[in-house]
C-alpha positions in Angstrom: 0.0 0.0 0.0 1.6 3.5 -1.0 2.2 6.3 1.9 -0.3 9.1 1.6 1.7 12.3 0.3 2.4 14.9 3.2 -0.3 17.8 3.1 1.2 20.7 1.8 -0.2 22.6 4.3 -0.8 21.2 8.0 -3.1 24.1 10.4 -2.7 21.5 13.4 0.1 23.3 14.8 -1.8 26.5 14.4 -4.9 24.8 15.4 -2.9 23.5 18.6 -1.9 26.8 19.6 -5.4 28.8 19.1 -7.6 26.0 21.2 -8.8 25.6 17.6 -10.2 29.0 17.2 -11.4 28.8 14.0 -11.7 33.3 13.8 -8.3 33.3 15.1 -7.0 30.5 12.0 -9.1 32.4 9.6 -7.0 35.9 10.7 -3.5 34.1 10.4 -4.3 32.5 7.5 -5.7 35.5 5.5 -2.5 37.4 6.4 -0.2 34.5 4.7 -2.9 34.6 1.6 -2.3 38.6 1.9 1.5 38.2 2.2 3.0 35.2 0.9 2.3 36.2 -2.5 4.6 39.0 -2.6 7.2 37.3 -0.9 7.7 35.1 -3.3 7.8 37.8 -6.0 10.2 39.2 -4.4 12.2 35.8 -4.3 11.9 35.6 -8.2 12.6 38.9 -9.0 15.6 39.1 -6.8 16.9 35.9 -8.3 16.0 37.6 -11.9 18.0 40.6 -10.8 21.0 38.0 -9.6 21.1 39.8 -6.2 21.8 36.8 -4.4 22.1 38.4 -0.8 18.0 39.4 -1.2 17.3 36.0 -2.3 18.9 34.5 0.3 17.4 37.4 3.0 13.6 37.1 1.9 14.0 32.7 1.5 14.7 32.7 5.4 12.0 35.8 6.1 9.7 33.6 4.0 10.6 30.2 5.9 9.5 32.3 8.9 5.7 32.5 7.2 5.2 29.2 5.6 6.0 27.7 9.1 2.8 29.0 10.8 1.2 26.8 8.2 2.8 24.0 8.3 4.1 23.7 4.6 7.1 21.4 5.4 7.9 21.4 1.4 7.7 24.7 1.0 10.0 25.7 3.8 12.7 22.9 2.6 12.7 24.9 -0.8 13.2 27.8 0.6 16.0 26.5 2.7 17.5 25.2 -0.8 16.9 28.7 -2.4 18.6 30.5 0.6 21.5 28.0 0.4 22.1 27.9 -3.3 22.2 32.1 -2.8 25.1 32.0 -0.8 27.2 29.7 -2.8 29.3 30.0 -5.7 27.6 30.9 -9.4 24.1 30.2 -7.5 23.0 31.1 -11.3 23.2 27.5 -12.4 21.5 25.7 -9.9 18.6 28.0 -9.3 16.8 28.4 -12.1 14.9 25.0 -11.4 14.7 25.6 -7.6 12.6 28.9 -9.4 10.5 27.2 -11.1 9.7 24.8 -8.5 8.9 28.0 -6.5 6.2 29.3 -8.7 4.5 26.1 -9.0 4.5 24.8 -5.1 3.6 28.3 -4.1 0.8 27.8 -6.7 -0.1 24.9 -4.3 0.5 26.0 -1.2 -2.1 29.6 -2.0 -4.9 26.6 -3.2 -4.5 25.1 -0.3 -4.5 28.2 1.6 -7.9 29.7 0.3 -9.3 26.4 1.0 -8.4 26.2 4.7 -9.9 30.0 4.7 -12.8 28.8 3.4 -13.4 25.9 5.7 -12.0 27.8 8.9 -14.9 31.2 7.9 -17.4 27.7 7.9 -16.9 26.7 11.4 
């Protein structure tokens, strides 16, 4: 029997530390939908820009917001993103890591409106 795939998002921590206050999840998780977008903009456009110092300075300020949320994949990218800036010719090896980006972050804001949605339910 196959493993089920990890959630890309997992509230219980959240849900753990609120009492399971589903107006208090709704608040913390509308700020990430508000906020996570741009940050990884900014990660892109940085990495466009080849100012690896910002990529590596908004990764770890963005590992700080996906961890609220409990998107374990999202915050190992972002640990490869902020360790590929600070090496040698990062140019080579994050292009994919970039496109990767775009796509889980795709993810992760699905899954993010969706939790909204069912947290503004309860």
């Amino acid at each position: 029997m196959a493993e089920a795939a990890d959630p890309i998002i997992d509230l219980a921590k959240l849900e753990d530390v609120s009492g399971n206050d589903p107006v208090f999840i709704a608040s913390i998780v509308r700020s990430i939908i508000e906020t996570l977008p741009g940050q990884l903009t900014a990660i892109r456009a940085a990495c466009e820009a080849r100012d690896w110092t910002e990529v590596a300075r908004t990764s770890h300020q963005t590992i700080s917001t996906t961890t609220y949320v409990g998107s374990a994949e999202m915050q190992a990218l972002l640990r490869s993103i902020e360790r590929e800036a600070g090496e040698a010719s990062p140019e080579a090896r994050l292009p994919p890591l970039m496109e990767r980006l775009k796509s889980l972050g795709d993810d992760v804001m699905r899954a993010l409106r969706d939790a909204l949605a069912s947290h503004e339910r309860s």
